[in-house]
C-alpha positions in Angstrom: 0.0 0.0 0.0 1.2 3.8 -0.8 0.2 7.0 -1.4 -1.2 7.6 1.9 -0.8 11.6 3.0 -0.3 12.6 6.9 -1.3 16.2 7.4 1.0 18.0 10.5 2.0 21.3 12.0 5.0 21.8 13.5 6.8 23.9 16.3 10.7 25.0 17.2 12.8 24.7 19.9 15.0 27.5 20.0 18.0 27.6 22.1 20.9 30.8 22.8 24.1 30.0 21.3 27.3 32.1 21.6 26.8 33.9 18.2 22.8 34.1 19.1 20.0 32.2 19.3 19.6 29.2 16.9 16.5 27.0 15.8 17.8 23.6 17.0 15.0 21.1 16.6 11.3 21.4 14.7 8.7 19.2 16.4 5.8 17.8 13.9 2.8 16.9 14.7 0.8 14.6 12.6 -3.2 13.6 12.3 -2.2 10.2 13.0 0.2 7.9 15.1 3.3 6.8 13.2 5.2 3.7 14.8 8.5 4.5 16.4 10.9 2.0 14.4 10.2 3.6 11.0 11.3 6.7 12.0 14.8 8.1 10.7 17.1 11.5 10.6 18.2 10.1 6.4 14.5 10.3 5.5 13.3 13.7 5.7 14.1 17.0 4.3 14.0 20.3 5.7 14.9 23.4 3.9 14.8 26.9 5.7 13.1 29.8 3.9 13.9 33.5 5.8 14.2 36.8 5.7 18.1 38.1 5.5 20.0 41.6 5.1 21.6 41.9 1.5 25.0 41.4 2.9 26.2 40.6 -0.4 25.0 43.9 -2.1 26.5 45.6 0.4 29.7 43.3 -0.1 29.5 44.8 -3.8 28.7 48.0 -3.2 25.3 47.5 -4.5 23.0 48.4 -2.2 21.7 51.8 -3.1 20.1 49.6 -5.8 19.5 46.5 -4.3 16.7 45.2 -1.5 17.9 45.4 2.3 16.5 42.7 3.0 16.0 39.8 0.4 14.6 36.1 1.1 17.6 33.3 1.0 16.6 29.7 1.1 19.0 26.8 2.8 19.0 23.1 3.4 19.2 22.3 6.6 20.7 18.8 7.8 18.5 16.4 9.9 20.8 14.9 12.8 18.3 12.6 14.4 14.6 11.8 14.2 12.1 10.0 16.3 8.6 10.0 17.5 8.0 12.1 20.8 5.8 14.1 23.3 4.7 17.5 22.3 8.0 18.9 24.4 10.5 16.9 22.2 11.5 14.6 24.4 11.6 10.4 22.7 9.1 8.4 23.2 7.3 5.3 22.0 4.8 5.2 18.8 3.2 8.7 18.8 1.4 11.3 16.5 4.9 13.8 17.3 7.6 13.4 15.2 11.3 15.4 16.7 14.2 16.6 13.9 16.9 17.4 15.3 18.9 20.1 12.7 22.3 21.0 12.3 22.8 24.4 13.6 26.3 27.2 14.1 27.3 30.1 14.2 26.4 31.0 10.3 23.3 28.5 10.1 19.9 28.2 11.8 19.4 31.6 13.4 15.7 33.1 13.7 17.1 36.7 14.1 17.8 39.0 11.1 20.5 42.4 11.6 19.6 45.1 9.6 22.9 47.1 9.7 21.3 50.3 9.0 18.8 50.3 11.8 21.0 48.5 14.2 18.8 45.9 15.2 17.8 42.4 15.3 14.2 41.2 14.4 12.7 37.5 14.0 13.0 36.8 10.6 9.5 37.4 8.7 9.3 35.3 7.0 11.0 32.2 8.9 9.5 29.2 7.4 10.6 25.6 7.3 9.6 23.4 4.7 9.4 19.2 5.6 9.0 16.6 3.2 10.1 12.8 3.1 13.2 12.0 1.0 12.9 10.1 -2.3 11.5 6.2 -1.8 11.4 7.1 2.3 7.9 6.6 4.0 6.4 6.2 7.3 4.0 3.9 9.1 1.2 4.9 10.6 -0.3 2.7 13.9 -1.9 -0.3 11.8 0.7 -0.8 9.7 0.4 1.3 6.4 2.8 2.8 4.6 3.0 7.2 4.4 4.7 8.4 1.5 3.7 11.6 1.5 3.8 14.7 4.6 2.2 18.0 4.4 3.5 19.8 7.2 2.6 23.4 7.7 5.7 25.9 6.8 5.1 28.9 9.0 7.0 29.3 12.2 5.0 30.3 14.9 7.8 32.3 17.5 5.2 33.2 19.6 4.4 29.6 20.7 8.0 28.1 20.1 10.0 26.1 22.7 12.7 28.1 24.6 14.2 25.4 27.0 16.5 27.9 28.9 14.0 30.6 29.7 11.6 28.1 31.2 12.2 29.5 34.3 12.1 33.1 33.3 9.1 35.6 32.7 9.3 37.4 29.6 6.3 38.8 29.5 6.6 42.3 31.9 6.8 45.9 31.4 7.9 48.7 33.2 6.1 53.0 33.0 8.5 55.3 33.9 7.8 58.7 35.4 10.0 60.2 32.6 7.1 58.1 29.6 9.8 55.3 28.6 8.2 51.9 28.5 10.6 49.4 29.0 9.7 45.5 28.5 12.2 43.3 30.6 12.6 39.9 31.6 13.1 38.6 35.3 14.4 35.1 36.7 14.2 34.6 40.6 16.0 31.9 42.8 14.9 29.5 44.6 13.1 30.7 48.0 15.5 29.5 51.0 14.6 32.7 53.5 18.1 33.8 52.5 18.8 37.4 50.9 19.9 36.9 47.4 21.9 38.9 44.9 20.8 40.9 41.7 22.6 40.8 38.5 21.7 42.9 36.2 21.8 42.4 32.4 22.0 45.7 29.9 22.2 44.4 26.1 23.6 45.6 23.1 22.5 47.6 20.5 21.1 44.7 18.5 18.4 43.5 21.0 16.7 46.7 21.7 12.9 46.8 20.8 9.5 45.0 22.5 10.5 41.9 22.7 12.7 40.3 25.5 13.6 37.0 23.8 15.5 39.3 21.6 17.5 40.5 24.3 18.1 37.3 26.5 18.8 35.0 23.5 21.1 37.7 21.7 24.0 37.9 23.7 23.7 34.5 25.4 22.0 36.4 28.1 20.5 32.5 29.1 24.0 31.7 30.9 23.1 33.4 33.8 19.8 31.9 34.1 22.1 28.0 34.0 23.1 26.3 36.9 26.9 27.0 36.6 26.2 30.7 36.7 23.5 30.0 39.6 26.0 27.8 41.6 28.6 30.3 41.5 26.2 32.8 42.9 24.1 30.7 45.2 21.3 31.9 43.7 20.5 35.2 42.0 18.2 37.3 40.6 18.8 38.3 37.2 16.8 40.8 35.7 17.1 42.0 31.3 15.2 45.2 30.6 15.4 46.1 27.1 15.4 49.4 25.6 12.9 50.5 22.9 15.3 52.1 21.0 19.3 52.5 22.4 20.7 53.3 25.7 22.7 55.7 24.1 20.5 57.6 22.6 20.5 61.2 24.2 18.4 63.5 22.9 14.5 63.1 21.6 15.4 63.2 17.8 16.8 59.6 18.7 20.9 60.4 18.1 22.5 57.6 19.8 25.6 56.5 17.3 27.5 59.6 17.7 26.9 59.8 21.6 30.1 62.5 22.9 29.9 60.3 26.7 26.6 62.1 27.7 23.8 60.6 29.9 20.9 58.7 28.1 17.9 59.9 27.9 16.8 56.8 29.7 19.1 56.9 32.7 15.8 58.5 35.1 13.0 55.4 34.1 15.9 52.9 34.2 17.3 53.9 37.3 13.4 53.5 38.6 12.4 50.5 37.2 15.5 49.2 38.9 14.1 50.5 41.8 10.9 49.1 41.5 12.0 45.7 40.7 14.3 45.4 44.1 11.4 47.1 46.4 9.1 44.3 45.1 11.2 41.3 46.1 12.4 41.6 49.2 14.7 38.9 49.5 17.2 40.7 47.2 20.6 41.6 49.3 20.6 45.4 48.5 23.8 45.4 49.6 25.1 43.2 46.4 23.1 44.8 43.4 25.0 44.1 40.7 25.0 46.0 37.2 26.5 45.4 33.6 26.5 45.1 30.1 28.1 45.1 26.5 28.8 47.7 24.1 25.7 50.1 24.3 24.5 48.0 27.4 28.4 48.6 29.1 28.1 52.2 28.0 24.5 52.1 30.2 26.2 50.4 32.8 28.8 53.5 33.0 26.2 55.9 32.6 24.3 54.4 36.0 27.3 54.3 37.9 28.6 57.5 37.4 25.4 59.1 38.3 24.3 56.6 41.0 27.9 55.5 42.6 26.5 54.9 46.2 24.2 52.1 44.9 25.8 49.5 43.1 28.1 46.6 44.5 30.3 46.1 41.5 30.2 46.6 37.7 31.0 44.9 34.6 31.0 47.2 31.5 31.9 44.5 28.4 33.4 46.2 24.9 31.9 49.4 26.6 30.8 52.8 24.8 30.9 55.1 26.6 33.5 57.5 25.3 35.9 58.5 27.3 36.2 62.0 26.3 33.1 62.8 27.8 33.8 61.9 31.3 34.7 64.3 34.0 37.6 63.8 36.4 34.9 64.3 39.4 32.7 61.2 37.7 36.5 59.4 37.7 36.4 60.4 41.5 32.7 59.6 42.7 32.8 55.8 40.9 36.8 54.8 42.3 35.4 52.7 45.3 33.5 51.0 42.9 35.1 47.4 42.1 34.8 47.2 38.1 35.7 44.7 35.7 36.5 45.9 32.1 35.9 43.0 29.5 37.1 44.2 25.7 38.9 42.8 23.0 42.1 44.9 20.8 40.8 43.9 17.6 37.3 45.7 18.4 36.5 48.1 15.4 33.1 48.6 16.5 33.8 49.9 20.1 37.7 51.2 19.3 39.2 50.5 23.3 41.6 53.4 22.5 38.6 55.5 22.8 36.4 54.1 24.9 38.0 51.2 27.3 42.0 52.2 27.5 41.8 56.2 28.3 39.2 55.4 30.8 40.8 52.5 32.7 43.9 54.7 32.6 42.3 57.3 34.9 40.4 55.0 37.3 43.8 52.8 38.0 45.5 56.3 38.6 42.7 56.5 42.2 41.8 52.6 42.4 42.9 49.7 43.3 39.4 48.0 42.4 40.3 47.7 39.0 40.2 44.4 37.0 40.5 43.6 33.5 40.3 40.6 30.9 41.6 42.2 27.7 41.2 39.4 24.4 43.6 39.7 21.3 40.3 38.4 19.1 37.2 36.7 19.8 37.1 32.9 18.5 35.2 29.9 19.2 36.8 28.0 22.6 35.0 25.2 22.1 36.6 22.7 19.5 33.6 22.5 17.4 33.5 25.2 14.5 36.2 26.0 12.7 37.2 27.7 9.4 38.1 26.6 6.4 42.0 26.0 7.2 40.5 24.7 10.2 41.5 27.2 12.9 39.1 28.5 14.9 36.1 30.3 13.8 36.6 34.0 14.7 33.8 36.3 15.6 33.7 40.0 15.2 36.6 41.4 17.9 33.5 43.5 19.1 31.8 40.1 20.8 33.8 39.8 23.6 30.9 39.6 26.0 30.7 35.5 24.7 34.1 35.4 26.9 32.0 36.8 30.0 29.2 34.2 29.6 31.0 31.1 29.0 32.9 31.8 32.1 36.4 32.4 30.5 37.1 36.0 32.3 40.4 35.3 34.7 43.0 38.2 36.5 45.7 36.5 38.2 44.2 33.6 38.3 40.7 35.4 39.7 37.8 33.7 38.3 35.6 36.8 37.1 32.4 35.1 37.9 33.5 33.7 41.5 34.9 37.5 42.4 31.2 39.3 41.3 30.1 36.5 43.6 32.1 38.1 45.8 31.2 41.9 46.0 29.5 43.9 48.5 28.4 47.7 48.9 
């Protein structure tokens, strides 16, 4: 027997990866049973339809005539298959099907950068097509052979499966007094009647908007929501706001890029939704509030310490923007019992540390001895697994040196950076 049809919808698991977040696994679900032994990774086929910016246009200098953002279509490669629950996770015969897909740091991502705008956005569209190889089929629960799926395309981000945000509420928001609405996401310890720290997460200029998975999977913000992260600080609070626009911006036409080290015309609402957030749970140690941030998130992180220095336990500004220039000697002064740890790479063209990181560590270490850095020739992959095509390791842009900070690699003298913020106290 052939030509029978099974008729599915599917749904992704998405998981934060060092260069981002990355669709890892589609989950179908089929009108029917299908029998677990018939199901393999070699016979399907997925290929992934999205949204992209026209880096190749702007590669050739074409892009005054040529779409920003054009539609690119790849194969992606099945790793494993086999019937499920509705979560993913194997089981016997059943109507879910899992694919495990090949993913890096160039293939499977949901997000699209529009360099112009400098921000991410979910691909629209993001659409994965799923068909059975040539001469594959299934079986369904009495025995008949499938030959043919119809699986519904459309990705659904809304409703996909975020496995390291379980534990985390991304759906809140925040009213200043100042009329900034800032969305944010919050993850809480475990309740043990014991006062608990709060680290606090300012992202870059890419995960700005309404949306807080953009801002928790873009950096790898998940990290500190694992348990390594969570051991090392017996338990903390973490909490993400995002900014609607930038953190730099500084005036209400929305100038932000060309920022001469001047407050953001969000410091006030931040500062209060920070605020807010600690009065509301009381088991937070206000004694070991703890703020940072890359690039346009480390250049908040200054911003809030230099105008709030009595508040904060300890710092870490990563690839930070602030420019130096624009800081006074008495902010130098007010923030040098502050303990702060300066995370940048040399070969940062984005964030230049000659203007930004070197001038101003210069001046603190001249009235401080609560100084650290961990200062990265590049940024490359530290795990083994992706490579280029001589096969050293894949490099990153020099400007993502806050992957260093979340997979734990930050040392001084042999200080773990993660074990010393542990550590702080006001």
């Amino acid at each position: 027997m052939g030509n029978k049809k099974l008729v599915g919808i599917q749904n992704v698991v998405v998981e934060g990866m060092d260069w981002g977040p990355s669709v890892t696994k589609t989950i179908l679900k089929f009108d029917e049973v299908v029998t677990r032994d018939c199901v393999s990774a070699d016979k399907f086929k997925v290929v992934e339809t999205k949204e992209s910016f026209n880096w190749k246009a702007l590669a050739e200098g074409k892009m005054e005539n040529a779409a920003k953002h054009i539609t690119i279509e790849t194969q992606r490669k099945v790793l494993k298959a086999y019937t499920c629950n509705e979560n993913g996770e194997k089981s016997l015969d059943s109507e879910y099907i899992a694919l495990e897909l090949n993913y890096g740091p160039e293939e499977g991502t949901p997000f699209c950068y529009d360099l112009f705008v400098g921000n991410n956005t979910i691909c629209s569209p993001y659409d994965l097509t799923v068909s059975l190889n040539k001469k594959s089929t299934l079986k369904d629960a009495k025995g008949n052979e499938v030959d043919l799926i119809q699986v519904n395309k459309t990705i659904n981000f809304d409703d996909a499966i975020y496995p390291q945000l379980q534990n985390v509420d991304t759906t809140l928001s925040f009213n200043g007094v100042q009329g900034h609405e800032f969305k944010y996401a919050s993850f809480e310890p475990y309740s043990d009647g014991q006062k608990h720290p709060l680290v606090i997460w300012l992202h870059g200029a890419g995960e700005g908007g309404h949306d807080p998975h953009l801002n928790t999977l873009g950096n790898k913000v998940t990290a500190l929501y694992g348990e390594e992260f969570q051991t090392v600080m017996k338990g903390a609070y973490i909490l993400a706001p995002q900014c609607p626009t930038f953190w730099m911006e500084f005036d209400e036409k929305g100038s932000w890029m060309d920022n001469p080290g001047v407050d953001s015309i969000y410091l006030a609402d931040l500062k209060q939704l920070i605020d807010t957030y600690v009065e509301a749970h009381k088991d937070i140690d206000r004694d070991r509030i703890l703020v940072g941030g890359c690039s346009n998130g480390g250049y908040m992180t200054m911003d809030l310490i230099m105008n709030y220095p009595d508040y904060f336990a300890a710092a870490y500004p990563i690839c930070e923007a602030y420019a130096d220039a624009g800081i006074k000697d008495e902010q130098i002064k007010a923030i040098k019992n502050i303990p702060i740890w300066f995370i940048y790479a040399e070969n940062d063209t984005t964030v230049p540390p000659a203007k930004y990181e070197e001038p101003t560590i210069s001046r603190l270490q001249k009235v401080s001895k609560n100084i650290h850095t961990s200062i990265f020739k590049d940024v490359h992959d530290t795990t083994g697994l992706y490579k280029d095509k001589d096969g050293n390791a894949y490099q990153y842009m020099g400007h993502w040196s806050w992957l260093y900070f979340f997979n734990n690699e930050c040392k001084e003298n042999g200080i773990n950076m993660w074990k010393w913020l542990a550590e702080q106290h006001r």
